[in-house]
N, C-alpha and C positions, 0 to 999 in steps of 0.2 A: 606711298603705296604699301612698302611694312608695316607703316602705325597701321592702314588698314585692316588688312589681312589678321593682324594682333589684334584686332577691336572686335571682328567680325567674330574669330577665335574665340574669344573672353566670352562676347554674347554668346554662341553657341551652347560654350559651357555653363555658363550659368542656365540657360535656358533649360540644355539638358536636366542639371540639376533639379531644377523649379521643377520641370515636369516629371523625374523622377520620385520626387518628392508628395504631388498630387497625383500619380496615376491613378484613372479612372478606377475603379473595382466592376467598372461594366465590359470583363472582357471577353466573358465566356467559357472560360477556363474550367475544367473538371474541379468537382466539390463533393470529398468527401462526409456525412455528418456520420460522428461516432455515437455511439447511445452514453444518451446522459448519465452519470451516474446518478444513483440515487440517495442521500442521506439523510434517513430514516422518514424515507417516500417508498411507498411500494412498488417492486421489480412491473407488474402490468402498468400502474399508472405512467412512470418514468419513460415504458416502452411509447404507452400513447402520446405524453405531450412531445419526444424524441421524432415519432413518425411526423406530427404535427407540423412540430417546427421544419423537417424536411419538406413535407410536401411545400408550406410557403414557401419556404426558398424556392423550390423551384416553380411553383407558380410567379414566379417575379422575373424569371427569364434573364436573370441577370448569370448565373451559374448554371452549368451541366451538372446538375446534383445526379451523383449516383445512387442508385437503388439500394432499397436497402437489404435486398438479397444479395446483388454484388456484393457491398459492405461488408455483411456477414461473412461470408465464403471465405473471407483469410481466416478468419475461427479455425472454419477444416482443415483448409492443405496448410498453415504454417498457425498452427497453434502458438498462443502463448500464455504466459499465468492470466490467472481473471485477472488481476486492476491493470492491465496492459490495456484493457478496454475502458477506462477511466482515463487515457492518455491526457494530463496535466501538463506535462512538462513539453517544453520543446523539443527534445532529443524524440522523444517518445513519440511524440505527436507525424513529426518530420518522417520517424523513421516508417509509421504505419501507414504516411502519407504515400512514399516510395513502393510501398509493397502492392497498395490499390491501386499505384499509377494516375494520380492525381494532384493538381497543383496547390490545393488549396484545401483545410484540412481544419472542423470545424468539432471540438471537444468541450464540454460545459459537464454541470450536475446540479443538481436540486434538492437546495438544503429546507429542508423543515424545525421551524424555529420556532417554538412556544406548538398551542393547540391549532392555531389559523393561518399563523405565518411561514412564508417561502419566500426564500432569495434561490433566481436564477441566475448561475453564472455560465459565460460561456466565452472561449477562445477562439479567435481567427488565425491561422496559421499559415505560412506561404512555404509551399514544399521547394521551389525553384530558387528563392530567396535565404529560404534554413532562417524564419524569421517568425516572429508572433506579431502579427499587423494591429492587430486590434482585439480589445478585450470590453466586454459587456457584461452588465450584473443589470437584472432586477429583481424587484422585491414587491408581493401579493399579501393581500389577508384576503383570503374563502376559499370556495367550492374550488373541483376538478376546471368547470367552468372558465373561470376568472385565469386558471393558471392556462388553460389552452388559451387564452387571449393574450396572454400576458409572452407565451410566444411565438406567437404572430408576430405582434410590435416588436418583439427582439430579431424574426425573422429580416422585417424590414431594416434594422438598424443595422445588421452585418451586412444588409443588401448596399447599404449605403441610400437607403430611399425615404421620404421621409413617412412620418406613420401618418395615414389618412385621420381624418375626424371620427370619422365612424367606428374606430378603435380604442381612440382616445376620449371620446365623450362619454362618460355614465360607468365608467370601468370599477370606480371605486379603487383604483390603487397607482401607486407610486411607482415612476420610471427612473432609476439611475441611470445616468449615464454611462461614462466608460469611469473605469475605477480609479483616474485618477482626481475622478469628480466627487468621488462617493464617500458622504462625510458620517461618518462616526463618531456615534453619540459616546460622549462619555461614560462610565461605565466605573463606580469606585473599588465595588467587590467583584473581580472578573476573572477566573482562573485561566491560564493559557491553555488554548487546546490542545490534547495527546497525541501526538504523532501515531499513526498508525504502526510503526516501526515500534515506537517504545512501548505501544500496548501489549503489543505483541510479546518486546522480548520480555515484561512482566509478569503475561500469564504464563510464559514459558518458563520463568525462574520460579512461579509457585510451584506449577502443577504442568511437568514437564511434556509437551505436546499440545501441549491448549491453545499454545499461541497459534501452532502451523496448524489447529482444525479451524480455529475462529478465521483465518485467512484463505481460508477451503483447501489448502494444503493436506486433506485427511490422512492422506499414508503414509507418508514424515512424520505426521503428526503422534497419531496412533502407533508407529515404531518405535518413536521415542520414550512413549506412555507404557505401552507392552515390557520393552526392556526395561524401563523401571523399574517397573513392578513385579518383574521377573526377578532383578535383582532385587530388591526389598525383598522380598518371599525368600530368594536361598539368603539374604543376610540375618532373615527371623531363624528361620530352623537352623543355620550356624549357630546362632546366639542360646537356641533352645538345647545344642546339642553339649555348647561351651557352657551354660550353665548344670548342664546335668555332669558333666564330666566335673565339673569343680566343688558341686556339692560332693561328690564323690570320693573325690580326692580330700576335703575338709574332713567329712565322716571318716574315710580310712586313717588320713593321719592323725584323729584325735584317738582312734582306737590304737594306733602302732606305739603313740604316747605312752597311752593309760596300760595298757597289756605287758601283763611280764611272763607269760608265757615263752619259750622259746619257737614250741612248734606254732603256734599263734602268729607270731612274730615275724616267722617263714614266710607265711603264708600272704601277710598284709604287704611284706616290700614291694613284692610282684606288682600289687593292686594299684600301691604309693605312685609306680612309676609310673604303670600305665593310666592313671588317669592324668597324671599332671602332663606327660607326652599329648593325649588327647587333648589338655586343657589347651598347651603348644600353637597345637595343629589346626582346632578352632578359630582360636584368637589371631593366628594369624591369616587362615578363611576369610574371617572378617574385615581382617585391613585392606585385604586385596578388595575384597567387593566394595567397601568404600571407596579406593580409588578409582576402580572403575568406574561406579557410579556418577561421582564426583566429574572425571573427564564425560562421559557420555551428559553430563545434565549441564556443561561447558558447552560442548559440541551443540545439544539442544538451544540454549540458548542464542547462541551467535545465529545458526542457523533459524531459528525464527524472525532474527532482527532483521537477514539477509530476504527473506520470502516474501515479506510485510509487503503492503502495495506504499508507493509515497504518496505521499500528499499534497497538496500541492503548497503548503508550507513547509515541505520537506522533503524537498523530491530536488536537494542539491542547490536550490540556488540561494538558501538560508541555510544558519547554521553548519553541521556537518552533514555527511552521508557517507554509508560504507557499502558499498555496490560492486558485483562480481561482471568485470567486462570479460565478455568472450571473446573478443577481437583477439584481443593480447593475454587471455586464460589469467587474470589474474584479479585480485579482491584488490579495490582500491580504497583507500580512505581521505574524502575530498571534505577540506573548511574551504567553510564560503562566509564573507562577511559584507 
């Protein structure tokens, strides 16, 4: 009667397993969709195939898709940087999940590739789980057309349903599957993509502030740009003030040389000292505004690294990341390999 009781046990759990392993996705559960990013697709187009893709879902009755007024609303009462709404990552994804009070948490973007081509990407996220369920990419060549069909069928593929024929006939384009089906073509001359991070802290290290306006950061941005150039301005007219004082000082002491007058002579020490004192007090004006400078265009730079939105090649689960948690108020610096 033990062995039984153990057997019955064993089944259970395995069953459990098995069935937590396939649970349906038909369960009704709250579904947030986030707006897709766009990259280099225009802010209106992105909004319509985003609305698109919502309305399918929830014409498929498989999810309580929320509105997308609801959705927005966190914008207002708990703002946060623009690419928060790009949410990539799973922390990000999870955390925006919790804030709309919903289970399930649907973030993608749409990239434009050549003159015709588009890959849609997009992620399934389970807020109750703290999980990424499923991940879907496809890829278009045309019109606005072709890319509102294109998701539809991705509609149904998070639905877990299958795509009708009438989607799929006459489309003229290619459906990936999930990405770890999606085969890439070889490629011999291929530069790695810029991390949006490292773009940033570049422009930042040219042209101090560029980085935090190209990331809509403008009044970082522009702070950091202002005192620059504030200081570059008092370090010129230091330098104009330090050259006139030393031409100064050369002119007098080639005359204090040459002069053998007495009362002459009087007259030029006074001149001797006080230019070479003012030469002093220039030069070393100037060293200070370089250091300044120098720390504050430090300061710029870290903080445009910090601003940058990630990506999702760079949003910590590759390579490194250096990210300020507020939880615990402090800047971390996370490798991930």
């Amino acid at each position: 009667m033990v062995r039984g009781i153990i057997i019955i046990h064993l089944v259970s759990l395995c069953l459990g397993a098995e069935i937590a392993q396939s649970v349906s996705i038909k369960t009704g559960d709250k579904l947030a969709v986030l707006e897709f990013e766009g990259w280099a697709v225009s802010e209106p187009l992105t909004e319509l195939l985003t609305e698109e893709f919502r309305q399918t879902v929830g014409d498929l009755k498989i999810f309580q898709v929320q509105d997308r007024g609801i959705t927005n609303q966190i914008k207002i009462f708990k703002p946060r940087k623009k690419d928060y709404w790009s949410c990539w990552s799973k922390e990000c994804a999870i955390d925006l999940g919790r804030k709309l009070g919903v289970n399930y948490v649907i973030a993608g973007n749409i990239q434009k590739k050549g003159d015709d081509t588009f890959i849609i990407n997009g992620r399934l996220f389970s807020v109750d789980m703290e999980t990424m369920l499923d991940e879907f990419a496809m890829g278009t060549s045309g019109i606005t057309d072709s890319l509102l069909l294109e998701m539809k069928k991705m509609a149904y593929n998070v639905s877990g349903l299958p795509i009708p024929d009438t989607l799929s006939v006459g489309s003229g384009m290619s459906q990936v599957a999930t990405t770890d089906d999606i085969k890439r073509k070889r490629q011999w001359i291929q530069l790695p993509p810029i991390p949006s991070k490292i773009k940033a802290l570049m422009m930042s290290t040219a042209i101090p502030g560029s980085g935090q306006i190209w990331v809509e950061r403008k009044y970082p941005g522009y702070g950091f740009m202002g005192t620059e150039a504030t200081l570059g301005m008092a370090a010129f007219i230091a330098y104009y003030q330090y050259d006139k004082a030393w031409g100064g000082f050369q002119d007098t002491y080639k005359s204090y040389q040459n002069d053998t007058d007495p009362h002459n002579l009087l007259e030029l020490r006074p001149q001797i000292i006080q230019y070479a004192a003012d030469t002093r007090k220039f030069n070393a004006f100037m060293k200070n505004i370089r250091s300044v400078g120098l720390s504050i265009w430090a300061v710029n730079m870290v903080h445009a690294y910090l601003v940058a939105p990630s990506d999702d090649f760079f949003d910590g689960e590759y390579f490194f990341d250096l990210e300020y948690k507020p939880d615990v108020n402090q800047v971390q610096f996370n490798i991930n390999f």
